[in-house]
C-alpha positions as CSV (number, residue, x, y, z in Angstrom):
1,X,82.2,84.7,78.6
2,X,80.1,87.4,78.4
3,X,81.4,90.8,80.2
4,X,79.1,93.0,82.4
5,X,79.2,96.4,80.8
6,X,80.5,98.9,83.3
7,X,79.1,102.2,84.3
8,X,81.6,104.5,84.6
9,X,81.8,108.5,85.5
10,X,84.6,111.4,84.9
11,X,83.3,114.4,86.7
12,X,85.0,117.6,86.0
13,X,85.4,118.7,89.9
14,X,85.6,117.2,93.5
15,X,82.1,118.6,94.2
16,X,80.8,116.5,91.2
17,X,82.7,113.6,93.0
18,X,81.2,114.5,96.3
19,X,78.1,114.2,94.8
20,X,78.5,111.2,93.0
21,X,79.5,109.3,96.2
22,X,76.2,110.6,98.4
23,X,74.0,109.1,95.4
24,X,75.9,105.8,95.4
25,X,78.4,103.3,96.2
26,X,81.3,103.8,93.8
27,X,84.7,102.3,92.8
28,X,87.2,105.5,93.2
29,X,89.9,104.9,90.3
30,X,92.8,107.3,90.2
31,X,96.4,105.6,88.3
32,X,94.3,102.1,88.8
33,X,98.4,100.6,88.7
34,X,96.9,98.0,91.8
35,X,93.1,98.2,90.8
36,X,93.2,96.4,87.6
37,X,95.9,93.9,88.6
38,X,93.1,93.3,92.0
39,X,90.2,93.5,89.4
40,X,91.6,91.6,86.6
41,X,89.7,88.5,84.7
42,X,91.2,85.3,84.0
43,X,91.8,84.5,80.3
44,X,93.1,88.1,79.5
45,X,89.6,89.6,79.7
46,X,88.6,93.1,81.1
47,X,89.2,93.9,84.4
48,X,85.9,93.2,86.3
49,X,84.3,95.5,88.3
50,X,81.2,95.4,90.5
51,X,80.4,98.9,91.1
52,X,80.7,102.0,88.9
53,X,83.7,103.4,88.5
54,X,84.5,107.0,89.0
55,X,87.9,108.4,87.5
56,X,89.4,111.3,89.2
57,X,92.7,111.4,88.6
58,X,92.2,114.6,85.7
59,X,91.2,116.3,89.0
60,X,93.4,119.0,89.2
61,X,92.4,119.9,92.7
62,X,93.8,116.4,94.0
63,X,97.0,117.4,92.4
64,X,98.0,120.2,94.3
65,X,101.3,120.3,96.6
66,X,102.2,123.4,99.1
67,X,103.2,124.4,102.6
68,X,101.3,126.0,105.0
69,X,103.4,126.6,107.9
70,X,105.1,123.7,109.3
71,X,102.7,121.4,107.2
72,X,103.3,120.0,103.6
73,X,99.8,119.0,101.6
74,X,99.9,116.5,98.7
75,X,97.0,116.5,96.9
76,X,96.1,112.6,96.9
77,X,96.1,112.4,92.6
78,X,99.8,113.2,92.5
79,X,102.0,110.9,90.7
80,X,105.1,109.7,91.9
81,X,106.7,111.2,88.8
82,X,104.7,114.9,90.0
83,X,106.1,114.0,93.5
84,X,109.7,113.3,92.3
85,X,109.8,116.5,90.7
86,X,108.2,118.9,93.1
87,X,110.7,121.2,95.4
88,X,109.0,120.7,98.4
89,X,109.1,117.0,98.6
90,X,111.3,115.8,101.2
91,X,114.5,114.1,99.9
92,X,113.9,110.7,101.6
93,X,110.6,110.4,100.7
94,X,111.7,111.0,96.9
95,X,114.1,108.0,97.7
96,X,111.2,105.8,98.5
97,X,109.5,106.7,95.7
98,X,112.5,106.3,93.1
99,X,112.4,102.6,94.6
100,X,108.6,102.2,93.4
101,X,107.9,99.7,89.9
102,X,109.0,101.1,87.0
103,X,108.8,104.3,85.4
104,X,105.8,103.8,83.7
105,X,103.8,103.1,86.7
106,X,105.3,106.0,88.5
107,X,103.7,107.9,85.6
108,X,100.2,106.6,86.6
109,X,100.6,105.8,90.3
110,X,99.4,107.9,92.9
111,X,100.3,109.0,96.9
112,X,96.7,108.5,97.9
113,X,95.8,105.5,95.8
114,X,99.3,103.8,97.7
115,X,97.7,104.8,101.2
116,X,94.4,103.8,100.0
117,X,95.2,100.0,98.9
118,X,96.6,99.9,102.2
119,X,99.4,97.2,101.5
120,X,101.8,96.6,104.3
121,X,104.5,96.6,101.4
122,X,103.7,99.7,100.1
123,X,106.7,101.7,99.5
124,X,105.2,105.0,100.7
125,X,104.0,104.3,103.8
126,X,106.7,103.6,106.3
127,X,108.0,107.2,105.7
128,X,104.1,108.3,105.9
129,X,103.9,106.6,109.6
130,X,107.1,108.5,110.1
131,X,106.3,111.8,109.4
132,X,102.9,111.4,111.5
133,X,101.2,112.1,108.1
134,X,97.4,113.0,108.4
135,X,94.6,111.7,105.8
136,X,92.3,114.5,104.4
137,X,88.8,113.4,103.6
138,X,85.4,114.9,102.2
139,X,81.8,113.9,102.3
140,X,79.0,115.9,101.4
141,X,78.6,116.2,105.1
142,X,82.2,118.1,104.9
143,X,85.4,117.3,106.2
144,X,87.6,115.1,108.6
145,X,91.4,114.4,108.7
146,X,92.8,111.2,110.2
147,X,96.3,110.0,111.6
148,X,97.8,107.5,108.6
149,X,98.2,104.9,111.3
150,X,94.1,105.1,112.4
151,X,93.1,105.4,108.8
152,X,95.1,102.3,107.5
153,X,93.4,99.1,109.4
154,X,94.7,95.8,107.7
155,X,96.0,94.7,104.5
156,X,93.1,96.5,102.1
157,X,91.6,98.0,104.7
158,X,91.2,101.8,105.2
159,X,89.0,103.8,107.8
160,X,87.0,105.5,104.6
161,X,83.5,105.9,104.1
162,X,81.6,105.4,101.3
163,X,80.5,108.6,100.8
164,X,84.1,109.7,101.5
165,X,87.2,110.9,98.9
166,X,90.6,110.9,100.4
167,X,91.9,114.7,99.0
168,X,94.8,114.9,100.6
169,X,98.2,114.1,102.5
170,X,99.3,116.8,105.0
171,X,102.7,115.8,106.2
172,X,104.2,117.8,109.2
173,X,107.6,119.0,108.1
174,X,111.0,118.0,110.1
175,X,113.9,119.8,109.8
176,X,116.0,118.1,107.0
177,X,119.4,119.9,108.2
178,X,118.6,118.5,111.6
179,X,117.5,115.1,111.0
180,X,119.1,112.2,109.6
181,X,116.8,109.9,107.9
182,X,117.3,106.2,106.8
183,X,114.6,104.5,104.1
184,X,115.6,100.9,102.9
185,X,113.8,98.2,100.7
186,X,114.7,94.8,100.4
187,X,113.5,93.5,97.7
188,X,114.7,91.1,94.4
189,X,115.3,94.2,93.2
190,X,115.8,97.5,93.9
191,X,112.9,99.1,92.2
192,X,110.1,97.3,89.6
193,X,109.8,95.1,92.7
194,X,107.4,94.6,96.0
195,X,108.9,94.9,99.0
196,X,110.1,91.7,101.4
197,X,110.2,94.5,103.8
198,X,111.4,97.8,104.4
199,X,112.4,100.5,107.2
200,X,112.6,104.2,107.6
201,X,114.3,105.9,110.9
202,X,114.8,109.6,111.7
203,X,116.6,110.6,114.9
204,X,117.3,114.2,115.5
205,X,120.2,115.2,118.4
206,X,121.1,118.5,120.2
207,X,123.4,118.8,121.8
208,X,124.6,115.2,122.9
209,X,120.8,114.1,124.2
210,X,118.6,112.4,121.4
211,X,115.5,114.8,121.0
212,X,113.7,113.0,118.9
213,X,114.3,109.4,117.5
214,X,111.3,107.6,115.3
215,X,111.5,103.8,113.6
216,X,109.0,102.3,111.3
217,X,109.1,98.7,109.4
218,X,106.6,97.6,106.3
219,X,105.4,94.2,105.1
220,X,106.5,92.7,109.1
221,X,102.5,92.7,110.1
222,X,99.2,93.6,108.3
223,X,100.2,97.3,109.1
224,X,103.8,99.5,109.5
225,X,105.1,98.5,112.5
226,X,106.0,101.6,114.5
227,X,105.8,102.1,118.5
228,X,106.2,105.5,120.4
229,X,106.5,103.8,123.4
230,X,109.3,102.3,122.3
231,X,110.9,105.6,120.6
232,X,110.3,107.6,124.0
233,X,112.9,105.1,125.7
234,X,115.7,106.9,123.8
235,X,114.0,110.5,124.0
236,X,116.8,112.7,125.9
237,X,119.6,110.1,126.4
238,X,123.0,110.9,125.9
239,X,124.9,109.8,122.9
240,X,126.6,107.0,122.4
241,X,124.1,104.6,123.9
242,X,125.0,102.5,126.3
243,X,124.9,98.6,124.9
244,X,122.5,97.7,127.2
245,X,119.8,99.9,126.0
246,X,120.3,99.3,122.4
247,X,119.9,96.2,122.8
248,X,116.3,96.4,124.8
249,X,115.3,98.5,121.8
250,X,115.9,95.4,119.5
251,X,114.5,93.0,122.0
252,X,111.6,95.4,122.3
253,X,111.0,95.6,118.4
254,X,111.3,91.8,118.0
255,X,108.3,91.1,120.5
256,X,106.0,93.8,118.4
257,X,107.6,92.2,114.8
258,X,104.6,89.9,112.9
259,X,105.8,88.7,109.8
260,X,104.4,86.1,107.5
261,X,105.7,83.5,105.3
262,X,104.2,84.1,101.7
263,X,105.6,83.9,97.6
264,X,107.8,86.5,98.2
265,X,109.9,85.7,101.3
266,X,109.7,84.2,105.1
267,X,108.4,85.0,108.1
268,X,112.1,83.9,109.4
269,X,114.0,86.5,107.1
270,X,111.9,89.3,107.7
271,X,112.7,89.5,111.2
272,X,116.0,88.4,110.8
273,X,116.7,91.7,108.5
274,X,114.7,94.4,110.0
275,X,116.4,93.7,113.2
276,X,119.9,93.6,111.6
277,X,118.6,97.2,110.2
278,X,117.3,98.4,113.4
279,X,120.6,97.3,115.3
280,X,122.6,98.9,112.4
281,X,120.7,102.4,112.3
282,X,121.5,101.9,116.4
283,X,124.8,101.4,116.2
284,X,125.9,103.9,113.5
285,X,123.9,106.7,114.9
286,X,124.2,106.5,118.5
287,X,127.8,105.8,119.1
């Protein structure tokens, strides 16, 4: 079979991106870790692709992490290995990523390239929804920044332009000496695996009274799964919880729960375990 030969382009700045993108429709490839396994050939062949490719991940103003205030900005070419070994990155998000493929792929894969494959499994993303994380984007008609949970729309699906480059993550800090957090993946295996499903909670108390409690669950429905109506039931009730009310918050959470059967696992166990998490984070915080 004869192979399409691919235009490809390496601009040496976002603005060169920018301009890229106003002139034509483009493939955006950072760490390409899920690109050329989406884009791959049969018969061991070159990955096909039917738009030009535009590499950015040399880009070193995507790879840029600092705090401005109360906000933390990831620039969206940062590795998970960059991520793992940056200060400011929040322990339990450095968890999640330890939990991600193998090391070589951490090497390659990226924080916005994650978001932007849009994946109900991905590994990031449960903590992203957690956090309230906000998508940074820019056109040549300037910028926008979205919530994580109105940018991602469906399994591949993002709320991008295509005109538009995701630049970066801006994650509102939370107190880490205030908050407990909880991130687990079930999977085969604990990392170099996708996820059956995963779950990430945070609950903050002062005295007594929950101030702020926050759940979200991966790979249970074509997005993270995460309610605030159903998080503002538990805002300023006294600890422990009363049985009754823990167990609305699971019946609650089973209603919104959508999983799937597919190659990896069922519809049946999904919901099965990320209720047994839910009830478990319940009952070993709240009492």
């Amino acid at each position: 079979m004869v192979m399409k030969p691919i235009t490809s382009y390496r601009p040496m700045s976002v603005d060169a991106v920018i301009s890229r993108l106003s002139e034509e429709d483009c493939f955006i490839l950072a760490g390409g870790t899920d690109a050329m396994v989406q884009h791959k050939s049969p018969r061991g062949a070159a990955a096909h692709f039917d738009k030009p490719i535009v590499f950015i991940d040399h880009l070193q103003e995507l790879k840029q992490i600092y705090q401005i205030d109360h906000n933390l900005h990831i620039g969206a070419c940062c590795t998970y290995k960059e991520l793992l070994e940056h200060p400011l990155i929040p322990s339990i998000l450095k968890k999640a990523i330890q939990e991600i493929a193998a090391p070589a792929i951490r090497n390659r894969g990226t924080i916005g390239g994650n978001i932007c494959n849009a994946s109900p499994a991905g590994d990031t993303l449960p903590l992203l929804y957690l956090y309230n994380a906000l998508i940074r984007l820019r056109s040549a008609a300037g910028e926008r920044v979205v919530e994580i949970r109105d940018f991602i729309q469906g399994p591949r699906r993002v709320f991008r332009l295509k005109d538009e480059l995701v630049t970066e993550i801006i994650v509102p800090v939370m107190p880490e000496n205030r908050t407990r957090f909880v991130y687990e993946k079930v999977a085969n295996r604990r990392a170099d695996a996708i996820a059956k499903l995963s779950f990430a909670a945070s609950i903050r108390v002062e005295e007594g009274k929950i101030e702020d409690v926050r759940f979200a669950f991966g790979a249970v429905g074509p997005t993270v799964l995460r309610s605030t109506e159903i998080e503002h039931k538990l805002t300023g009730q006294a600890i422990p919880l009363h049985n009754p009310l823990r167990n609305e918050i699971v019946a609650d959470f089973e209603r919104l729960l959508k999983p799937i059967d597919d190659q990896r696992s069922t519809a049946n166990y999904r919901r099965t375990v990320a209720l047994r998490l839910l009830r478990h984070f319940l009952d070993s915080e709240t009492r």
